[in-house]
C-alpha positions as CSV (number, residue, x, y, z in Angstrom):
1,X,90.0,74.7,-73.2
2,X,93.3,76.6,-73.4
3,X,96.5,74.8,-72.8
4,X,98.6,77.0,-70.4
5,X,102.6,75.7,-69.5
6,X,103.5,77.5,-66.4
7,X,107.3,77.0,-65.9
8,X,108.6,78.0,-62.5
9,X,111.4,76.9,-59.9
10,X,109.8,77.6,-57.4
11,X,107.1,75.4,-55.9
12,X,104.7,77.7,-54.0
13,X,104.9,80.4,-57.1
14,X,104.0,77.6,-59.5
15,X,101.3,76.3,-56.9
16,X,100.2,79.5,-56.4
17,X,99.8,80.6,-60.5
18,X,98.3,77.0,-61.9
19,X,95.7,77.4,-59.0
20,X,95.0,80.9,-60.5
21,X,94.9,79.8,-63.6
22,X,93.0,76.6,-63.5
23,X,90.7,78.7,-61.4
24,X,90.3,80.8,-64.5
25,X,88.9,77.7,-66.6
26,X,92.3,77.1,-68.4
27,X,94.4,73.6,-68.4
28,X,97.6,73.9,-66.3
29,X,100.6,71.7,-66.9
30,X,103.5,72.8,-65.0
31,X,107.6,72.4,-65.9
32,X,110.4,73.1,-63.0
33,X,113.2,74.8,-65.3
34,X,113.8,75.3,-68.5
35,X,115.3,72.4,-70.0
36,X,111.9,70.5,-68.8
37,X,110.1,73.4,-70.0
38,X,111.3,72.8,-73.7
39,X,110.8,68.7,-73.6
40,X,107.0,69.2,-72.3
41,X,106.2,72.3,-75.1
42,X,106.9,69.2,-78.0
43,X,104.3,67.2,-76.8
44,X,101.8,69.2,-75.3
45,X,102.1,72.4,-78.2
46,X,100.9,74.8,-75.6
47,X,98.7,77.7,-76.6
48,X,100.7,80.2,-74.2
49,X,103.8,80.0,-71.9
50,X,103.6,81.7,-68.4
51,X,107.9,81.6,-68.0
52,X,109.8,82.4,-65.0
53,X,113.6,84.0,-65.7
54,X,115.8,82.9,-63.0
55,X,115.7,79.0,-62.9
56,X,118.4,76.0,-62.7
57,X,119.4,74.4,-66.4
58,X,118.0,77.0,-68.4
59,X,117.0,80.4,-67.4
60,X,113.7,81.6,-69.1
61,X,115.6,84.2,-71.3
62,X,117.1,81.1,-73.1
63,X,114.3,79.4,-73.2
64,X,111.8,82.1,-75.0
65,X,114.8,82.8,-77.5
66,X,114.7,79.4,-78.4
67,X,111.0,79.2,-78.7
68,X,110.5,82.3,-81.0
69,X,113.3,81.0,-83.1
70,X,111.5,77.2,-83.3
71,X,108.9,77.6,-86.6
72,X,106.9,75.8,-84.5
73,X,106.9,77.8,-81.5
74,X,107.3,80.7,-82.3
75,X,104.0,82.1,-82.5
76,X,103.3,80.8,-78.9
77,X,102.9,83.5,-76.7
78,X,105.3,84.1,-73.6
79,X,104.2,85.4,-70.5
80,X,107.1,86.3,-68.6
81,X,106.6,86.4,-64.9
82,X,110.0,87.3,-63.0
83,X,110.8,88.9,-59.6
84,X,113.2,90.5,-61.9
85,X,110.9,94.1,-62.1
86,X,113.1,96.8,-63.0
87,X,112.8,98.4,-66.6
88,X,116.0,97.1,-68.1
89,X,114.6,93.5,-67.1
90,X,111.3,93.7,-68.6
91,X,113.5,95.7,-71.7
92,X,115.3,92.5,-72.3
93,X,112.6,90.3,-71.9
94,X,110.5,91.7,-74.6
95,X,114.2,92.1,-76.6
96,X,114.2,87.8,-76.5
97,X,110.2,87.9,-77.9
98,X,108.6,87.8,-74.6
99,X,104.3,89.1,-75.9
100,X,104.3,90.4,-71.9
101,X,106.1,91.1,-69.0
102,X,104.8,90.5,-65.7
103,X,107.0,91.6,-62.3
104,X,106.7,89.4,-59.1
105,X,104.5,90.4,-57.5
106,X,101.3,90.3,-59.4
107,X,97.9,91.0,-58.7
108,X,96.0,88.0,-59.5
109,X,93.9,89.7,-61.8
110,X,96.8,91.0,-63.8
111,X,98.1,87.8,-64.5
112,X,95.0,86.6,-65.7
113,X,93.9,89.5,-67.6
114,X,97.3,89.2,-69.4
115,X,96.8,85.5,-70.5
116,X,93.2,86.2,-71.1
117,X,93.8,88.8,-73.5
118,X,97.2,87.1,-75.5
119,X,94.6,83.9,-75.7
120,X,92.3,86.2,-77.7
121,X,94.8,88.2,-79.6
């Protein structure tokens, strides 16, 4: 089973993707910002990220720079999932080595699809 890190501020988004996710037949540990984010990815070596931008600490920018520049990271792939939707946003998330870009809000089945297909790619 696929181990899926879904780090998000805000409670009833992160509620609301693990359930989708875990609903999907995946394993769903969940971080609150970013700084917790990077503590849980050394011991649990996730096999993708579902990362929020806007967070206390650490905003998810930050965070999936310094994952794609960890060796042992950086082949993780990063969901980013951000009311931030307008095209220079999901510009600069790809620019920090985002492998998607996913605005707020979703469909459900986008979500999924996209972590579905990064898990097989």
């Amino acid at each position: 089973m696929s181990k899926i890190l879904v780090v998000e501020d805000s409670v009833s988004q992160r509620e609301m993707i693990s359930d989708l996710l875990r609903k999907s037949g995946l394993d769903v540990t969940v971080a609150s910002d970013g700084l917790e984010a990077l503590e849980k990815i050394q011991g649990l070596c996730p096999d993708l990220i579902v990362l929020d931008i806007v967070m206390p600490k650490m905003n998810g920018y930050e965070v999936c720079r310094r994952l794609k520049a960890d060796p042992k990271t950086q082949n993780v792939p990063v969901v980013m999932c951000s009311s931030k939707g307008e095209e220079f946003d999901r510009y600069w998330g790809m620019k920090q080595g985002a492998d998607a870009y996913i605005a707020k809000p979703f469909q459900p089945t986008e979500l999924v699809g996209t972590v579905r297909q990064l898990l097989r790619g």
